[in-house]
GUVODO-457518 format. One record per residue (C-alpha): x, y, z; residue number from 0; chain. Coordinates in pm, whole numbers, plus 32768, in hexadecimal, padded with zeros to 4 digits. Layout:
X | Y | Z | NUM | A
...
! end
This chain:
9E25 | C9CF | D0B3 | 0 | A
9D17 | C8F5 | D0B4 | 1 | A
9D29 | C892 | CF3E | 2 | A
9E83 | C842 | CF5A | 3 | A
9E16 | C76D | D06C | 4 | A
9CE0 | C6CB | CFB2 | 5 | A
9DD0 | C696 | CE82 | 6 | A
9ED0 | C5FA | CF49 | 7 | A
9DA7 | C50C | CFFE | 8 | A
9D23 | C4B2 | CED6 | 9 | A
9E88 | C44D | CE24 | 10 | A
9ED0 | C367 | CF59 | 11 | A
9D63 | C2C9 | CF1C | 12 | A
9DD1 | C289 | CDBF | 13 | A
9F34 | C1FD | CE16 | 14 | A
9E8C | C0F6 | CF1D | 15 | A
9D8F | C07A | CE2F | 16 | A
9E98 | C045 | CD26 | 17 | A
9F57 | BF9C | CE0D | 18 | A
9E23 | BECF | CEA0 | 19 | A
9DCF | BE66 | CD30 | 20 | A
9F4F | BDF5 | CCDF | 21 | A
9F38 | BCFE | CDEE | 22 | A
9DF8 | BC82 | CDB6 | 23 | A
9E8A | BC40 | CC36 | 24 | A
9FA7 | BB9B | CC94 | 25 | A
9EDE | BABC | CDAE | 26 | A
9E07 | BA7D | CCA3 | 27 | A
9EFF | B9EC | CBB9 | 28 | A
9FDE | B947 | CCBE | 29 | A
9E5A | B89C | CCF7 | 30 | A
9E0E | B84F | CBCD | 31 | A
9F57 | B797 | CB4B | 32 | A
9F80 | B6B6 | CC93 | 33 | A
9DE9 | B63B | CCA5 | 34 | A
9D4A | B525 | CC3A | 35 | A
9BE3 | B4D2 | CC27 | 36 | A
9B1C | B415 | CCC1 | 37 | A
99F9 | B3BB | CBD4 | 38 | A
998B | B300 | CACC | 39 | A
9A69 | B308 | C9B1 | 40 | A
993F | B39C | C893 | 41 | A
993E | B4B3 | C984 | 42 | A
9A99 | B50D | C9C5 | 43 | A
9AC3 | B4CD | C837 | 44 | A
99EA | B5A5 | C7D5 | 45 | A
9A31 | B6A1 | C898 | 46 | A
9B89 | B690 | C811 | 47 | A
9AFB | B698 | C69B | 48 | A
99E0 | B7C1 | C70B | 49 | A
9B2F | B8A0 | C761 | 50 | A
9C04 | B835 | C658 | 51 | A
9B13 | B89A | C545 | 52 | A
9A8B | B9DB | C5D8 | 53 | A
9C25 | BA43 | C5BC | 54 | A
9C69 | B987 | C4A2 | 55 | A
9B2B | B963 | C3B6 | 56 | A
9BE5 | B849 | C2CE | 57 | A
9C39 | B721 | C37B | 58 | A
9BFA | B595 | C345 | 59 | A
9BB2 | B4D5 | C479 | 60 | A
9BEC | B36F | C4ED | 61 | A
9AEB | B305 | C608 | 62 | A
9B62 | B177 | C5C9 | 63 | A
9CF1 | B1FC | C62F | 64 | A
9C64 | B307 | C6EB | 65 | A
9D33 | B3EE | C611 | 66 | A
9CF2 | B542 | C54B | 67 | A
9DE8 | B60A | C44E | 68 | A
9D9F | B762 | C3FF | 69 | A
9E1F | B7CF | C279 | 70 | A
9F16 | B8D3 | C27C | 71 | A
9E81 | BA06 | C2D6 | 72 | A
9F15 | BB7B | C269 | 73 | A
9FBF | BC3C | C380 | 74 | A
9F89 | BD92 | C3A2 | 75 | A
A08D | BEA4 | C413 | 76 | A
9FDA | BEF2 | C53F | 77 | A
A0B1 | BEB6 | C68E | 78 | A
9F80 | BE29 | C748 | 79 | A
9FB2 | BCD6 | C77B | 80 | A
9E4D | BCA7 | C72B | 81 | A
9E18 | BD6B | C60C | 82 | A
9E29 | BC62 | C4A9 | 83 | A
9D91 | BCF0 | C362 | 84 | A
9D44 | BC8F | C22A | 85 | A
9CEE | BB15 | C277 | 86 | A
9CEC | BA81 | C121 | 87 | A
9DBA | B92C | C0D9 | 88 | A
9F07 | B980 | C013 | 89 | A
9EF1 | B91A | BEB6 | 90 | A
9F4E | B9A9 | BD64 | 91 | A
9E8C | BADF | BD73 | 92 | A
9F61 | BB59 | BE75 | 93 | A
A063 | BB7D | BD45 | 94 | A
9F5D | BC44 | BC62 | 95 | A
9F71 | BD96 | BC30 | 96 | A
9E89 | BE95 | BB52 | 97 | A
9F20 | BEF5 | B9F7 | 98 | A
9EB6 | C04F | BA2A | 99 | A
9F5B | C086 | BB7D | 100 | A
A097 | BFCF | BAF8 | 101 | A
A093 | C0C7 | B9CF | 102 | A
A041 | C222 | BA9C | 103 | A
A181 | C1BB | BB64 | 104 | A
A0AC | C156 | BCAE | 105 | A
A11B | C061 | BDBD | 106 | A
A0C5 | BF2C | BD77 | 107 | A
A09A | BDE1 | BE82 | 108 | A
A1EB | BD64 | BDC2 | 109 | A
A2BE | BEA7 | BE5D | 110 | A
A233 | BE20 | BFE1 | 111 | A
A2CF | BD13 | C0C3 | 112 | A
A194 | BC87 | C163 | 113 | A
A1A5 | BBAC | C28F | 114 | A
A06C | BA8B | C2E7 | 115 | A
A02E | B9BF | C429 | 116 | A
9F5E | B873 | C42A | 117 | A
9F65 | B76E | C57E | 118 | A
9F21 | B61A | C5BE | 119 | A
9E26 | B5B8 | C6EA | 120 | A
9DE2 | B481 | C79F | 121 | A
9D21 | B421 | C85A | 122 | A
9DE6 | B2E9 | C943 | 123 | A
9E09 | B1FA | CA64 | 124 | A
9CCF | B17B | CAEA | 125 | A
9BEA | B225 | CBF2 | 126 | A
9C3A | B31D | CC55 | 127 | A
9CAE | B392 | CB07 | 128 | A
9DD0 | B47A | CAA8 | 129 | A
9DEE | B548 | C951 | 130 | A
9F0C | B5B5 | C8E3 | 131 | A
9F3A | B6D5 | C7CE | 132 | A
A07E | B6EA | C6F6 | 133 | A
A0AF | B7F0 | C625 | 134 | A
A186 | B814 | C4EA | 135 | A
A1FD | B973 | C435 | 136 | A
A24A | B978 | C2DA | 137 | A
A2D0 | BAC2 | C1F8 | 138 | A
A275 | BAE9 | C07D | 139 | A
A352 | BB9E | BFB2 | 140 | A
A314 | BC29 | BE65 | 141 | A
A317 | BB40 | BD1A | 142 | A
A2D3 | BA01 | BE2F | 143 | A
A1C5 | B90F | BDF1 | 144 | A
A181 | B8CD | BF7A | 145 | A
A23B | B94D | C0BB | 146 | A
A32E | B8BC | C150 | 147 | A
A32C | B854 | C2CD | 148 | A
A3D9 | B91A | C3AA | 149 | A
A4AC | B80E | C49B | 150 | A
A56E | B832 | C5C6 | 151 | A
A653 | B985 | C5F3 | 152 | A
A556 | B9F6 | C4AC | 153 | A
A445 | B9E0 | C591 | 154 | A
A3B1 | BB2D | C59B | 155 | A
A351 | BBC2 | C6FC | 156 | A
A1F5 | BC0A | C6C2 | 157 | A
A19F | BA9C | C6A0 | 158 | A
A1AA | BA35 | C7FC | 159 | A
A0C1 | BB5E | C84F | 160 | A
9FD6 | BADB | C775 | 161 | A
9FD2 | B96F | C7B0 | 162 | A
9F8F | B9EA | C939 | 163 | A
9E70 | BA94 | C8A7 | 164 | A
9DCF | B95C | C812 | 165 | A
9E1B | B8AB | C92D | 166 | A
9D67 | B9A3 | CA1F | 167 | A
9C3A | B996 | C8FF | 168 | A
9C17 | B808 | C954 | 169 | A
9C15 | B838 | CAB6 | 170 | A
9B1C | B965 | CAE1 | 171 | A
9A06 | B862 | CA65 | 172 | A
9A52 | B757 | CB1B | 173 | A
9AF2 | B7C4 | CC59 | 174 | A
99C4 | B753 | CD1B | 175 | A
9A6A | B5E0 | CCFF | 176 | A
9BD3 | B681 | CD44 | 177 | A
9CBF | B5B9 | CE15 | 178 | A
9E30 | B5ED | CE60 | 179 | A
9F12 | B526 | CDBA | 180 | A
9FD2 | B429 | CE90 | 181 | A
A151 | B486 | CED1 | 182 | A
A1CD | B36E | CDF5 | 183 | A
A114 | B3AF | CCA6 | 184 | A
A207 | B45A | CBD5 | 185 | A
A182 | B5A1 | CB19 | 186 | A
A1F7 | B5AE | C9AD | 187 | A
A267 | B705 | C95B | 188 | A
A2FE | B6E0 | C80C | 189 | A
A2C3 | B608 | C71C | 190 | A
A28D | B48A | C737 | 191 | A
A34C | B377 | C6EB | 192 | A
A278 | B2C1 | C5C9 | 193 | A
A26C | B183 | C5A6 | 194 | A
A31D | B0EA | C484 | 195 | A
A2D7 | AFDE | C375 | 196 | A
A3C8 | AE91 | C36C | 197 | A
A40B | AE74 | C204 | 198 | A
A419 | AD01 | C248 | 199 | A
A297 | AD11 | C215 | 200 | A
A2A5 | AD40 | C09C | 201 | A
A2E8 | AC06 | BFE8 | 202 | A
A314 | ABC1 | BEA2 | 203 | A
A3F6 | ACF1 | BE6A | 204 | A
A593 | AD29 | BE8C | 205 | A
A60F | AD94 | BFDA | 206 | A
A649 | AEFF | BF56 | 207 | A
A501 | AF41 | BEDE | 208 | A
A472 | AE93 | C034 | 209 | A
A4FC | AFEB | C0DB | 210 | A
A4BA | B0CB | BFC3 | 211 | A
A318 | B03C | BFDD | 212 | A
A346 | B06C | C156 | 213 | A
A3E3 | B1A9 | C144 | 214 | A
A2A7 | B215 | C070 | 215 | A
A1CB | B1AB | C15B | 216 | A
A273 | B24F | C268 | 217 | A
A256 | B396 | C1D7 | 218 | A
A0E0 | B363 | C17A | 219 | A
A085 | B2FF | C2DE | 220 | A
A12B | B44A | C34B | 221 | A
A0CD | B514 | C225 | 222 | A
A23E | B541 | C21D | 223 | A
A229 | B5FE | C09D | 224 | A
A37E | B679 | C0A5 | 225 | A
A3B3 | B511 | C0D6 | 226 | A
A2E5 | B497 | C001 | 227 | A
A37A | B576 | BEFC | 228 | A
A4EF | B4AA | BF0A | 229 | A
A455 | B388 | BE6B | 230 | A
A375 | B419 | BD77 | 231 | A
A424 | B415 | BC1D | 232 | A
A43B | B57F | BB6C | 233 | A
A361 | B513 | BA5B | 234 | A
A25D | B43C | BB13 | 235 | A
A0E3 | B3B4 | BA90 | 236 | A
9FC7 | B47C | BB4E | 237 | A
9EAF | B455 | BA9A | 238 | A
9E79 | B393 | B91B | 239 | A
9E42 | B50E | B88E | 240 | A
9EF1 | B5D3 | B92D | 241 | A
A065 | B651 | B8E8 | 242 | A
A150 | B59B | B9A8 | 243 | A
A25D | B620 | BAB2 | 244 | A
A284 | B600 | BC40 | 245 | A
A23A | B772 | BC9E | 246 | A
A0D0 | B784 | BC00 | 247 | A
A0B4 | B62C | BC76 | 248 | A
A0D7 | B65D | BDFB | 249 | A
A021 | B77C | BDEC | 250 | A
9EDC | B6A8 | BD6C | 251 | A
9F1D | B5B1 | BE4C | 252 | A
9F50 | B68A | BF5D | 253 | A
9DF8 | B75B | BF1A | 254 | A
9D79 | B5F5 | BF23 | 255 | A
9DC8 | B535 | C06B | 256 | A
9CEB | B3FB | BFF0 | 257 | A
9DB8 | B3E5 | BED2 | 258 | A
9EEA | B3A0 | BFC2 | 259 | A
9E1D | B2B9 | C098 | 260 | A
9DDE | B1F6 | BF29 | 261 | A
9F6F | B209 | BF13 | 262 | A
9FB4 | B15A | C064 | 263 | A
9E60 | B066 | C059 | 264 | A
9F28 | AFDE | BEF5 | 265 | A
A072 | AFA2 | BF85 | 266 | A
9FCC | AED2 | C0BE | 267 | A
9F3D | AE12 | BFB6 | 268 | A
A044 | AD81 | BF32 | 269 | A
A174 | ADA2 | BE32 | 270 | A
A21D | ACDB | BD22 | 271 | A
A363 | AD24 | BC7D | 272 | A
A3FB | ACDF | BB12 | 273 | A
A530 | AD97 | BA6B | 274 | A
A526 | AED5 | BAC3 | 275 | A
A3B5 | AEFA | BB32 | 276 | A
A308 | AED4 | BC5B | 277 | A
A1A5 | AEC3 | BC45 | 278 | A
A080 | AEF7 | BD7D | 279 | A
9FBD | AE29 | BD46 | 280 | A
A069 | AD60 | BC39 | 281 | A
A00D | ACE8 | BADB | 282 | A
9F41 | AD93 | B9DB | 283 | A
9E61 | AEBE | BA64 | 284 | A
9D07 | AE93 | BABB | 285 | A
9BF1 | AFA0 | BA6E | 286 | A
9B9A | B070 | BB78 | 287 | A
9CC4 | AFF8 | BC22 | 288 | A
9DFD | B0B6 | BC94 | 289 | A
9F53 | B06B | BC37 | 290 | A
A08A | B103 | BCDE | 291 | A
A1D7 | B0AF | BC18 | 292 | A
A32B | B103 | BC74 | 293 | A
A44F | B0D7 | BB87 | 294 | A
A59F | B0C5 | BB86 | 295 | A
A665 | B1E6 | BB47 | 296 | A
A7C7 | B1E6 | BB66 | 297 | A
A800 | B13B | BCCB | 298 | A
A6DD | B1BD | BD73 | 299 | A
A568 | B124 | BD49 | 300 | A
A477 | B23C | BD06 | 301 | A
A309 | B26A | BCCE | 302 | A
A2C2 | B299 | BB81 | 303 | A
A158 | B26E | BB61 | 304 | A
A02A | B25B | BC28 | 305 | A
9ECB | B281 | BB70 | 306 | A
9D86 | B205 | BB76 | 307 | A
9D39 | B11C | BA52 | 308 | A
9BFD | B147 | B9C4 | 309 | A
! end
């Protein structure tokens, strides 16, 4: 009689201190999405990167825009909203498989959906400071050069879980500065409304390929490469020795984020247009210059090159 009673004692204990530690969570993240902080902004910023990077180990960061973007990281299966494995960027080896398992009639990564997660963090206002965290899903599916993003309805339902978890992450180390959010500030949930380029600032070029350049640098800014991939022609210029062709060629460019930063750094610098070309920057190519090109191709501008001259 007495075990039973110890048992059933003990049970209760459990049941209150899961139910103690479910409130504390969610206090904890209603806290940490509606505080700012009130400190200097290399603090709060750093903070914010510190976090980031012990979730998300590869990540480039921003301090002049007081921005960071992780890569995409691998997802794993797990249903804890913390748990992400395997962070390595996506790039082409994600498509390799070994010869031998192929031939012994072993799974390969090409039988597997895989799913990734990367966010955007900023750090904004003036003091005190908010940060935000957005969060983007994306699914690979076999024979794909890159995943692609996983939008509205497609949104999977572990994402929000997560982004709450980096959000939490940001505020544990700085919640010694924590302040409640005034009424009025609105608290983004999903994703933000970017800011987009006026194609009336490219001169020198048609109307139509005005939109199509600010279309591309739309998609870079947002490292939109789904995107990115509507205006990239099937048999695009990568590299001056390598094999042309769009999949290969996002997937390089996407294992190299500066090379996309090159892309958009071109097209602010100016275009010229003649026949069916349109050059950034125009004329002749200059060594250790890039060049982005986009041709015409039926009705629709495309880019058709984009190398480094040497």
């Amino acid at each position: 009689m007495l075990r039973a009673q110890r048992i059933t004692f003990l049970a209760v204990l459990v049941l209150v201190a899961v139910s103690l530690t479910g409130c504390k969570n969610k206090k904890e993240i209603h806290d940490a999405k509606h505080s700012l902080y009130n400190t200097d902004f290399a603090i709060v910023f750093s903070a914010a990167l510190e976090a980031t990077r012990d979730l998300y180990s590869r990540l480039d960061d921003y301090p002049g825009t007081g921005t960071i973007k992780t890569a995409w990281h691998a997802v794993s299966s797990s249903s804890d909203s913390q748990d992400v494995s395997n962070q390595g960027t996506v790039s082409a080896q994600n498509t390799m498989s070994s010869p031998a398992a192929s031939a012994g009639g072993m799974p390969t990564r090409l039988a597997y959906k895989r799913q990734y997660i990367r966010f955007d963090i900023s750090v904004t206002g003036g003091r005190p400071w908010r940060v935000k965290v957005v969060g983007h899903a994306a699914e690979w599916d076999a024979g794909n050069a890159m995943p692609t993003e996983l939008r509205g309805m497609a949104r999977p339902p572990w994402l929000e879980g997560r982004i709450e978890g980096l959000q939490v992450a940001i505020y544990r180390k700085i919640k010694a500065y924590a302040v409640p959010m005034p009424p009025e500030v609105e608290v983004v949930k999903d994703e933000p409304q970017m800011p987009t380029t006026d194609p009336s600032t490219f001169k020198n070029v048609p109307p139509l390929v005005a939109k199509r350049l600010a279309f591309i640098k739309d998609a870079l800014g947002r490292r939109d490469y789904a995107a990115l991939r509507t205006v990239v022609s099937d048999n695009v210029v990568w590299s001056l020795g390598g094999t042309p062709g769009a999949e290969t060629a996002m997937a390089m460019w996407q294992a190299d984020p500066e090379t996309l930063d090159a892309m958009a750094a071109t097209i602010n610098g100016g275009c010229g247009t003649t026949d069916q070309k349109t050059l950034c920057p125009p004329g002749p190519p200059t060594s250790g210059a890039w060049q982005l090109e986009l041709s015409l191709e039926g009705d629709s501008w495309k880019v058709s090159s984009f190398v480094k001259n040497e």
